[in-house]
C-alpha positions as CSV (number, residue, x, y, z in Angstrom):
1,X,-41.4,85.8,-58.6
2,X,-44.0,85.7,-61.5
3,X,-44.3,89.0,-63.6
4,X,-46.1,91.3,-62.0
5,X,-49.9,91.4,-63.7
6,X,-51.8,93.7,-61.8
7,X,-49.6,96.7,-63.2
8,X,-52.8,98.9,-64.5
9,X,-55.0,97.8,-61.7
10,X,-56.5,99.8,-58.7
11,X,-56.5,100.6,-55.7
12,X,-52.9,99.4,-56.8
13,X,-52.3,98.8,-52.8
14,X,-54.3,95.6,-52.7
15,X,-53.6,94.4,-55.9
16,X,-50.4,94.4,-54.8
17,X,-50.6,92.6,-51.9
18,X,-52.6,89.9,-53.6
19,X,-50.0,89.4,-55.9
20,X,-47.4,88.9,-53.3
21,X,-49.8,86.5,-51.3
22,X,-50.1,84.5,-54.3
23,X,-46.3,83.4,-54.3
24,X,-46.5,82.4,-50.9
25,X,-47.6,78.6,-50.4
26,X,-51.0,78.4,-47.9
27,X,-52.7,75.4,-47.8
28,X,-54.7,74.4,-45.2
29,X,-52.8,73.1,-41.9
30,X,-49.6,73.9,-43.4
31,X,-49.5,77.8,-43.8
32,X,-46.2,78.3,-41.4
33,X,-44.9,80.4,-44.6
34,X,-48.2,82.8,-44.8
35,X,-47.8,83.4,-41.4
36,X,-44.2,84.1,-41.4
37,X,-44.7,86.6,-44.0
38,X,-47.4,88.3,-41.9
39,X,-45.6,88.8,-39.6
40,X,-42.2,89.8,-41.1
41,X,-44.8,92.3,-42.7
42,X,-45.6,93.8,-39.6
43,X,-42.4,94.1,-38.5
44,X,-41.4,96.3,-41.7
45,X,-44.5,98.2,-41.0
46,X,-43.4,98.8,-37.5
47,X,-46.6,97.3,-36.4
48,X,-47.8,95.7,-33.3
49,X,-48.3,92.0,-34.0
50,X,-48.9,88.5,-31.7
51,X,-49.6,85.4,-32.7
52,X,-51.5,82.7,-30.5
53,X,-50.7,78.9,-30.0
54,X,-53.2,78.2,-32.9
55,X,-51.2,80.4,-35.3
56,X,-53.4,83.2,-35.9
57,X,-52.4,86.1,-36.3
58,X,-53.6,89.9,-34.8
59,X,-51.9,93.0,-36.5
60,X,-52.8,96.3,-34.9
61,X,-52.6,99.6,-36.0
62,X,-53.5,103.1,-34.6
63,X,-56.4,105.8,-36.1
64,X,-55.3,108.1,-37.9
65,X,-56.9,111.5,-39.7
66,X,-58.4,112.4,-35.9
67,X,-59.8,109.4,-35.3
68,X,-57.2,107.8,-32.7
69,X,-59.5,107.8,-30.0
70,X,-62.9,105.8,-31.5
71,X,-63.3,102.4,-30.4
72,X,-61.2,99.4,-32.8
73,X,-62.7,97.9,-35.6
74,X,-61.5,94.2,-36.1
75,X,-60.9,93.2,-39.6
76,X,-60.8,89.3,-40.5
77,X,-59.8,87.1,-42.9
78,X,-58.6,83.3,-43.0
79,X,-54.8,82.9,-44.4
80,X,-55.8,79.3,-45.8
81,X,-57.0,78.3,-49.5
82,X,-58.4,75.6,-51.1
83,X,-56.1,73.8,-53.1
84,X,-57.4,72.2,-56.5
85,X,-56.5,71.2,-59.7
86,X,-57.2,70.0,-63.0
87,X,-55.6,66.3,-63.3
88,X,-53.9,67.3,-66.4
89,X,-51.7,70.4,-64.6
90,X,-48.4,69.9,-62.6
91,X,-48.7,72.0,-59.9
92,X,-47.2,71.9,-56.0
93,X,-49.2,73.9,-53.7
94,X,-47.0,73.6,-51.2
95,X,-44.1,74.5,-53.2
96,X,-45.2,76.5,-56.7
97,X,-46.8,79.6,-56.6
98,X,-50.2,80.7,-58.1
99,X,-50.3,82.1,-61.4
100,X,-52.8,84.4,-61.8
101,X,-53.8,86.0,-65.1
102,X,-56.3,88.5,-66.4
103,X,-59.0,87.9,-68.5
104,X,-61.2,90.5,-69.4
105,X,-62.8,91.8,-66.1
106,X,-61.9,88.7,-64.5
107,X,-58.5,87.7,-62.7
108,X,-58.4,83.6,-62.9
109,X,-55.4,81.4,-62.4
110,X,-53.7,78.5,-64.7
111,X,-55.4,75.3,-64.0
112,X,-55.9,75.6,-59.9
113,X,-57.4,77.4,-57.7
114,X,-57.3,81.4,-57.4
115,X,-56.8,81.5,-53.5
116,X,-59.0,84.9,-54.2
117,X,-60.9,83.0,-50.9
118,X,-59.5,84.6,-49.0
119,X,-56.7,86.0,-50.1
120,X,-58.1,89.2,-51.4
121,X,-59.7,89.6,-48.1
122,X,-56.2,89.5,-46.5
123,X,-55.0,92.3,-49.7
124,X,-57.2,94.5,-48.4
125,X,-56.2,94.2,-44.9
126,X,-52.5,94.2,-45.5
127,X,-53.3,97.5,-47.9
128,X,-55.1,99.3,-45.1
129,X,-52.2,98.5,-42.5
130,X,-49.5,99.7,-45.1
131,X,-51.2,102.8,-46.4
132,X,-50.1,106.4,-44.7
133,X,-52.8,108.2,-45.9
134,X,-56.2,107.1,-45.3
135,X,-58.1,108.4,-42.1
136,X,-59.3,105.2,-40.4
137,X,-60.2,104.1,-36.6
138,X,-57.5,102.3,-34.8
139,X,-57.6,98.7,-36.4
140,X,-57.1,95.2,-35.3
141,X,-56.6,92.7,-38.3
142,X,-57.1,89.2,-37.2
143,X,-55.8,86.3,-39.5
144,X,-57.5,82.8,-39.0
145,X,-55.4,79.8,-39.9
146,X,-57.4,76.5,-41.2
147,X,-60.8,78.0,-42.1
148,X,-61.3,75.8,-45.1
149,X,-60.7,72.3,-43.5
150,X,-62.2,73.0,-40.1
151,X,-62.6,76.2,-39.2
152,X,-60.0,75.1,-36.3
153,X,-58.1,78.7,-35.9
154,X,-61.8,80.6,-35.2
155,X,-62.5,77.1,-33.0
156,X,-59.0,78.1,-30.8
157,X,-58.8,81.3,-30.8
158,X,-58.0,83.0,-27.0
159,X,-60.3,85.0,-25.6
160,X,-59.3,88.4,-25.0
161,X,-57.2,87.8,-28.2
162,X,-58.6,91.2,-29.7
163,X,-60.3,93.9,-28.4
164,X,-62.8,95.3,-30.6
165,X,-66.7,95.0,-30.2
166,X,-67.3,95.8,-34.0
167,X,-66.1,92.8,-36.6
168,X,-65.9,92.8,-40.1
169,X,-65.7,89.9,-42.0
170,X,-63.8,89.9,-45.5
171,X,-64.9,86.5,-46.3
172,X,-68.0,87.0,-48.9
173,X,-68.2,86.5,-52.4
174,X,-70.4,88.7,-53.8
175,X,-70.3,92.4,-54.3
176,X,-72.9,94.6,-52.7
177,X,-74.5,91.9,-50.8
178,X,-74.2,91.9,-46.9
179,X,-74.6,89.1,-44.9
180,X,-75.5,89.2,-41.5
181,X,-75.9,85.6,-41.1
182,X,-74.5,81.5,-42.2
183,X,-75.2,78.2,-41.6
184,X,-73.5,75.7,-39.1
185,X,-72.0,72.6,-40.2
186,X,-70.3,69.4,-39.4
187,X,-68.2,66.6,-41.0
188,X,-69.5,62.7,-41.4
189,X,-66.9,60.5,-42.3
190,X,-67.5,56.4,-43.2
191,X,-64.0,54.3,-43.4
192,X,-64.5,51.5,-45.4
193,X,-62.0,48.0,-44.3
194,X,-61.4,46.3,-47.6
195,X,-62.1,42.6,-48.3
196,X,-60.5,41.1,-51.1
197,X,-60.1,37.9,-53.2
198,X,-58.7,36.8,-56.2
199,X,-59.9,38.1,-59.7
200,X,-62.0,35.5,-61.0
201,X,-60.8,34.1,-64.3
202,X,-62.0,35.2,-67.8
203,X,-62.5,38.7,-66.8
204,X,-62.1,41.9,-68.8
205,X,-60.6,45.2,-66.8
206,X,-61.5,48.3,-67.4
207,X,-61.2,52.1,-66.0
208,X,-64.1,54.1,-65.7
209,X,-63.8,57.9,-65.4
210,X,-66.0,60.7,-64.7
211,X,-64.0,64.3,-65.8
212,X,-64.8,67.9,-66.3
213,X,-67.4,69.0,-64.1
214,X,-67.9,72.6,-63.0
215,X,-67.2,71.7,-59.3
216,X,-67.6,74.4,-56.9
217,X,-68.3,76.0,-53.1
218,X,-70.5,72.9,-51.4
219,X,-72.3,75.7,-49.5
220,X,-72.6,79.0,-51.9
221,X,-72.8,76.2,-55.2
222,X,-75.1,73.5,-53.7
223,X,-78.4,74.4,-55.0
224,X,-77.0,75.1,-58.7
225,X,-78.1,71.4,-60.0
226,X,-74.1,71.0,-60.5
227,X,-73.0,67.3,-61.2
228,X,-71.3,65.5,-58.3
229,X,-68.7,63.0,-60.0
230,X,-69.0,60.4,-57.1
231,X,-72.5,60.3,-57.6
232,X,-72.2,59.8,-61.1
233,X,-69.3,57.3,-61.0
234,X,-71.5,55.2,-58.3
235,X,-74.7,55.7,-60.6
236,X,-72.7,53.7,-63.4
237,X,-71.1,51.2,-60.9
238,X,-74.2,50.3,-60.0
239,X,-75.9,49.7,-62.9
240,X,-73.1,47.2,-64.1
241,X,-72.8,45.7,-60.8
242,X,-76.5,44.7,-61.3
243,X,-76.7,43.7,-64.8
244,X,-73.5,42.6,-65.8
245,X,-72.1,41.9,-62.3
246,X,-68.7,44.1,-62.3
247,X,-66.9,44.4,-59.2
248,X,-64.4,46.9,-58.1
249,X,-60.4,47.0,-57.4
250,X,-60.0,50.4,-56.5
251,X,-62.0,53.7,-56.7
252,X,-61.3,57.6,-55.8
253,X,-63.2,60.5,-56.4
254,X,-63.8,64.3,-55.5
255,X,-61.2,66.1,-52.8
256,X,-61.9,68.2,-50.2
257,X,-65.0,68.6,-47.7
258,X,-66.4,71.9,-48.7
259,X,-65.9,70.9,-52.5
260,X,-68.2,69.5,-55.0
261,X,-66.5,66.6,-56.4
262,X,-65.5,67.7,-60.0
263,X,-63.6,64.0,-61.1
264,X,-63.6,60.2,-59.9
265,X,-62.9,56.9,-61.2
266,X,-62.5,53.3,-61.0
267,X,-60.9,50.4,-61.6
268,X,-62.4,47.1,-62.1
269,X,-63.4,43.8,-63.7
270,X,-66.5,42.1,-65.4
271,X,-66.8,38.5,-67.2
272,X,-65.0,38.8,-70.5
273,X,-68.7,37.9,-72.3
274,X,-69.9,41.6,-71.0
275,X,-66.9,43.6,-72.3
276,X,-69.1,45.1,-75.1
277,X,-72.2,45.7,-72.8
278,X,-70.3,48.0,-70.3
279,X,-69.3,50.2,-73.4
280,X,-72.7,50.1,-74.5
281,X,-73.8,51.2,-70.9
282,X,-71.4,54.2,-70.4
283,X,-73.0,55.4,-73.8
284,X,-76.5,55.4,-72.8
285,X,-75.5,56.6,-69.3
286,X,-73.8,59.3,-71.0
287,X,-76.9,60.6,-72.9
288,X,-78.5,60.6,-70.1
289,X,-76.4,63.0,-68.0
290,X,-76.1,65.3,-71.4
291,X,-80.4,65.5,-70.9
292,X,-80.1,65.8,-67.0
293,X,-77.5,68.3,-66.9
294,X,-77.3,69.9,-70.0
295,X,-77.4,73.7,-68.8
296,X,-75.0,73.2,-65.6
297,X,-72.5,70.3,-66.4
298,X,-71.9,71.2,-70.4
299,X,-68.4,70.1,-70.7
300,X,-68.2,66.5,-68.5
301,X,-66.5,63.4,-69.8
302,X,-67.4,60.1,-69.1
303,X,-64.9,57.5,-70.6
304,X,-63.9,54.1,-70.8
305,X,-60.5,52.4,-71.3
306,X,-59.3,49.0,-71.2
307,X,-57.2,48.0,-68.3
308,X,-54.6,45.6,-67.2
309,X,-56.5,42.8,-65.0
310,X,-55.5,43.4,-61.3
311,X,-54.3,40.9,-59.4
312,X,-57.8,41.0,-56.9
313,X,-60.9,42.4,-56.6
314,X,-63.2,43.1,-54.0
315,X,-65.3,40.4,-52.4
316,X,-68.4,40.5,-53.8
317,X,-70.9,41.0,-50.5
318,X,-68.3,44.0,-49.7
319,X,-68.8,45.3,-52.8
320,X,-72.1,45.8,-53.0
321,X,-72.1,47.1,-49.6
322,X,-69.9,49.6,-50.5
323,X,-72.2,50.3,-54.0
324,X,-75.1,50.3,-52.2
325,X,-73.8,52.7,-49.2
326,X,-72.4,55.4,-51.7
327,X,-75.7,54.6,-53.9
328,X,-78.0,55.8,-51.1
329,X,-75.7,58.5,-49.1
330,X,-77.4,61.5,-49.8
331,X,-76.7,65.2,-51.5
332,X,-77.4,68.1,-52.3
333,X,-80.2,70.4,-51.1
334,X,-82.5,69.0,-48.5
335,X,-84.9,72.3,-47.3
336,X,-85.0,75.7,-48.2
337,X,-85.6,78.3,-45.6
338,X,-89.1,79.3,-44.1
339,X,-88.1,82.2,-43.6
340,X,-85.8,83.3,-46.1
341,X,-86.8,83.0,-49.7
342,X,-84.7,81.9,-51.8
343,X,-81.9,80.7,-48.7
344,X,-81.0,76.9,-48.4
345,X,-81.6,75.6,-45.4
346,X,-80.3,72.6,-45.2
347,X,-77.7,70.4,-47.2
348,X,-75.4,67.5,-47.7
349,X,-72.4,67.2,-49.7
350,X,-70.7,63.9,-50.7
351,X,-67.6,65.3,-51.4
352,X,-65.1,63.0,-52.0
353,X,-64.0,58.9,-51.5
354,X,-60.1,58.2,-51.0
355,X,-58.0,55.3,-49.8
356,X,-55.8,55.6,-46.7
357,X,-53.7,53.4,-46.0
358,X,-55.7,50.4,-47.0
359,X,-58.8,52.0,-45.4
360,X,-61.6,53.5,-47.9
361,X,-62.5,56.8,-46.7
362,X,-65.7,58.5,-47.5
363,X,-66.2,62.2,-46.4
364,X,-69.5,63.9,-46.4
365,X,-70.7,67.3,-44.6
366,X,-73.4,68.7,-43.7
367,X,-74.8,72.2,-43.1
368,X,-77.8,74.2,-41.6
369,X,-78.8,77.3,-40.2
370,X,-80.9,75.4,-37.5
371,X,-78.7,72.7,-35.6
372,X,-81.4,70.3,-35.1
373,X,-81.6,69.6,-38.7
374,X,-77.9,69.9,-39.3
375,X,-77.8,67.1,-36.5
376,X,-80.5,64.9,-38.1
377,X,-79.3,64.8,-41.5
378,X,-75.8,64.0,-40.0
379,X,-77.8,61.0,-38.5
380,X,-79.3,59.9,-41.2
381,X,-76.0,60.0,-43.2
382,X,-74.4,57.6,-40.3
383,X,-77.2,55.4,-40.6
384,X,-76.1,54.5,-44.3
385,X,-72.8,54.3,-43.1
386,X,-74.2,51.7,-41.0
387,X,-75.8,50.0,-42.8
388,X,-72.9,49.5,-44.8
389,X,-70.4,48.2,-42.1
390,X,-68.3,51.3,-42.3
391,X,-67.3,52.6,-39.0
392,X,-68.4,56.2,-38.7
393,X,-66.9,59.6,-36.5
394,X,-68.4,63.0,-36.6
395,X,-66.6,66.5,-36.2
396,X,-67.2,68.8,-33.2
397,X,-69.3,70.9,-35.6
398,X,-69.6,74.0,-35.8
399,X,-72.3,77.0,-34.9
400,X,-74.3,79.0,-37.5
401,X,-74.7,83.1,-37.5
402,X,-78.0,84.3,-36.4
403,X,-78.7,86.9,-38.1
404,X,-79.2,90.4,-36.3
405,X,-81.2,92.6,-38.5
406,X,-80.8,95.7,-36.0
407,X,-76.8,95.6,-35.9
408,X,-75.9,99.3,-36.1
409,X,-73.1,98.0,-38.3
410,X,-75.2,96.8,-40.7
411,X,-77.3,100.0,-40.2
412,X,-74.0,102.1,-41.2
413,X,-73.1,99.8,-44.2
414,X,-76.4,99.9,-45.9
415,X,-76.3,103.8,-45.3
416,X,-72.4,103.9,-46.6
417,X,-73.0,101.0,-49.5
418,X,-76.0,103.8,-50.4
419,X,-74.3,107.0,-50.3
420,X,-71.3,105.5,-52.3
421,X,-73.2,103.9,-55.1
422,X,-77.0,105.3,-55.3
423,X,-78.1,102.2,-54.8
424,X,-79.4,99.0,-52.4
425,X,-77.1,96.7,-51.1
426,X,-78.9,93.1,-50.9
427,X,-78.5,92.0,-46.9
428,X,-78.6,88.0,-46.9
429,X,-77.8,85.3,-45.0
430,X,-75.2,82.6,-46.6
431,X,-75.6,79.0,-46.5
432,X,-71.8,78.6,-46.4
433,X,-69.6,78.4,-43.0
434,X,-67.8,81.4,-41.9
435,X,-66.4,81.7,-38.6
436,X,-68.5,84.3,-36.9
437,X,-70.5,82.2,-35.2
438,X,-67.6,80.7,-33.1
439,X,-66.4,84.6,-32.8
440,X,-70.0,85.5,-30.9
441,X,-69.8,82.1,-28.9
442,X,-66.3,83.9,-27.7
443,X,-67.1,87.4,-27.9
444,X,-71.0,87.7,-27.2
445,X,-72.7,91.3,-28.4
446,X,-70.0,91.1,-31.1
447,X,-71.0,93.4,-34.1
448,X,-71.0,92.0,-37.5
449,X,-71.3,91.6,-40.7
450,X,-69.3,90.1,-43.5
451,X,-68.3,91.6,-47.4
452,X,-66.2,90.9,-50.0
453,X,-66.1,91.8,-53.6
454,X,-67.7,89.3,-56.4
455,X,-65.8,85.2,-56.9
456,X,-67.2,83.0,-58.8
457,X,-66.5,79.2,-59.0
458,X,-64.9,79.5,-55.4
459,X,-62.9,76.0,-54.2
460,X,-62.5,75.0,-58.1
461,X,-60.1,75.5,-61.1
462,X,-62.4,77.5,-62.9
463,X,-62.2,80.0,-59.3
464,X,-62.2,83.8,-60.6
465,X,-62.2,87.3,-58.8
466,X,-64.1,90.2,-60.8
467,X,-62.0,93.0,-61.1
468,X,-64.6,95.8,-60.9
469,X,-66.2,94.6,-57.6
470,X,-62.5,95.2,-56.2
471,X,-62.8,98.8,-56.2
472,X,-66.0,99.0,-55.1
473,X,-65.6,96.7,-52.0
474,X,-62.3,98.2,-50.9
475,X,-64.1,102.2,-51.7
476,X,-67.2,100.4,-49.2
477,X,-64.8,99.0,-46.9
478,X,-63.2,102.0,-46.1
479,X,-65.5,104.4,-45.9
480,X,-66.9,102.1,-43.1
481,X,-64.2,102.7,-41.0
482,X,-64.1,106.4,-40.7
């Protein structure tokens, strides 16, 4: 196990905790080790625990200080992360642990992803269940499997699974803010079938690569004006397709669904007489993005290297159906709220293009707080598909959160979040899923709200949790359940 780091932290109880749950492998759909270390934890706690055929996990405890007889508060938290990296680090996430180090008020880790979503979350839960001092209601700490790649343990979770009428969500990113609301959301995936030929003789091979952009949350990050490097890899594909007619032998780009696409590249040939042209090319398309993006996308790379010549290419009408289709898919912000200023409404992200077994595979998502428009935008997205040839399948989706700006829980957060700290907590709605909206399809009248302490850079490398907003969130949290 790594060197403990946290050593002059506090509350030392959920620094601890977080520590322990960063040696334990969790990606999504593979977290059988998280889980078993729940609920060996529960077991050593002498704690009531059950698990349900989706995997998550309920922990109960009793009140304490008095308070055994008040109604249960549920506490929740997905045991999932995201899992990325910077091309240049060797890491395993499903065997290596997570390395997290402190810089200045900020806890980061070495060249991945934090897993501080939402693994801090689950820290604090694990801290309240193992503490024997704190006064506290009798609590029920729900752990969601697969939140980040489909939301699938809040989508299968049993009715009657917990008992509590009051929910609090430890899923948030940022420190005295209180949501009380999210968007809905749903995947659009285009699959691509390859048509090939030989490599035309006389032609010059070449890799293009876009590197080094900020990346992020494809909900909390969208309207930032952040680079998307399949957007910028296509934007140069394009442009030598039409003037110097390059065509393609493989391409890849961005990662998961619910992350901005930080890297991509490609592989491909043009006639030997335009070798010097597509330098010249990636040099003016480089200024370019250093203007456009300046402020938000300081340290990207856009390079060039000569390549051996592969053995075939892509027919040419497939290509520039393929081009043209990642040319015109949309992303990025689409409406803003009407009624919240400052809220996005509605967005796309085009988040990443692999191949899959000799299928291309483009995923997109979508997300809104009204469904209609969520369900349009996914339509329009199809129809590019379309009208490239790909054949296209939607997700089930998933609901939004309306907000509920009379919950007496958020009435007794604001008036907590105010008495602790002399000061106004913001209450928002999130363009980001969470998965209280399939908890109130389940449990309807469910309270909630959902808080966490301050992460920036969320579902990137450059993830980081702020240490101060620790102590405040977990002082918040449990004064709310007294």
């Amino acid at each position: 196990m790594q060197q403990y780091p946290f050593k002059d932290l506090t509350p030392a109880g959920i620094w601890q905790y977080f520590h322990e749950i960063c040696q334990v492998p969790r990606p999504s759909k593979q977290e059988e080790r998280i889980r078993a270390y729940l609920v060996d934890f529960a077991q050593k706690q002498g704690l009531q625990v059950r698990e349900d055929a989706m995997g998550n996990i309920l922990i109960k405890k009793s009140g304490t200080g008095g308070l055994e007889d008040r109604p249960p508060v549920v506490l929740q938290s997905h045991i999932d992360m995201v899992c990325e990296k910077n091309s240049e680090v060797a890491h395993d996430f499903l065997q290596d642990p997570i390395l997290p180090r402190i810089e200045g008020d900020w806890v980061k880790a070495t060249g991945t992803t934090l897993g501080a979503d939402d693994g801090i979350g689950m820290a604090a839960q694990l801290a309240l269940l193992a503490d024997k001092t704190l006064p506290h209601v009798p609590l029920e700490c729900l752990f969601t499997v697969d939140e980040e790649t489909g939301l699938t343990g809040a989508f299968g979770l049993e009715a009657g699974f917990f008992e509590g009428k009051t929910l609090l969500n430890l899923d948030s990113e940022d420190e005295g803010e209180i949501f009380i609301g999210c968007a809905g959301g749903i995947d659009s995936v285009g699959t691509f079938i390859p048509e090939w030929e030989a490599t035309p003789a006389g032609s010059f091979a070449f890799e293009v690569r876009v590197r080094g952009l900020t990346g992020g949350h494809s909900g909390d990050d969208i309207h930032k004006g952040l680079g998307n490097a399949v957007k910028w890899l296509t934007r140069y594909l394009w442009e030598a397709t039409r003037d110097f007619d390059f065509r393609l032998a493989s391409i890849e780009g961005g990662n998961l669904r619910n992350a901005l696409a930080r890297e991509a590249r490609a592989l491909g040939v043009v006639p030997r007489k335009y070798k010097e042209q597509v330098r010249v090319l990636l040099n003016c398309m480089t200024a370019d993005l250093e203007e456009e993006f300046a402020v938000t996308e300081p340290n990207f790379k856009l390079e060039l290297e000569s390549a051996d010549l592969p053995a075939q290419v892509y027919r040419a009408d497939f290509h520039h159906k393929l081009v043209n289709t990642l040319m015109a898919l949309p992303h990025g912000v689409m409406a803003m709220s009407q009624q919240v200023a400052g809220l996005v409404e509605t967005s796309t992200n085009l988040a990443s293009i692999k191949e899959v077994e000799g299928e291309l595979v483009v995923s997109t998502s979508q997300r809104s707080a009204i469904e209609s428009a969520r369900d349009h935008l996914a339509a329009v997205v199809k129809a590019c598909f379309d009208l490239g040839g790909a054949r296209v399948r939607h997700s089930d989706g998933y609901p939004g959160w309306a907000p509920n700006p009379d919950s007496p829980l958020l009435k007794k957060s604001v008036a907590s979040y105010r008495k602790l700290f002399q000061q106004e907590p913001e209450v928002k709605a999130i363009h980001a899923g969470l998965e209280c909206g399939l908890f109130l399809k389940k449990y309807p009248g469910l309270d909630m709200i959902s808080i966490g302490p301050t992460i920036k850079g969320a579902h990137s490398p450059d993830e980081r949790l702020h240490i101060p907003s620790v102590e405040k969130f977990w002082k918040h949290l449990i004064d709310l359940l007294v």
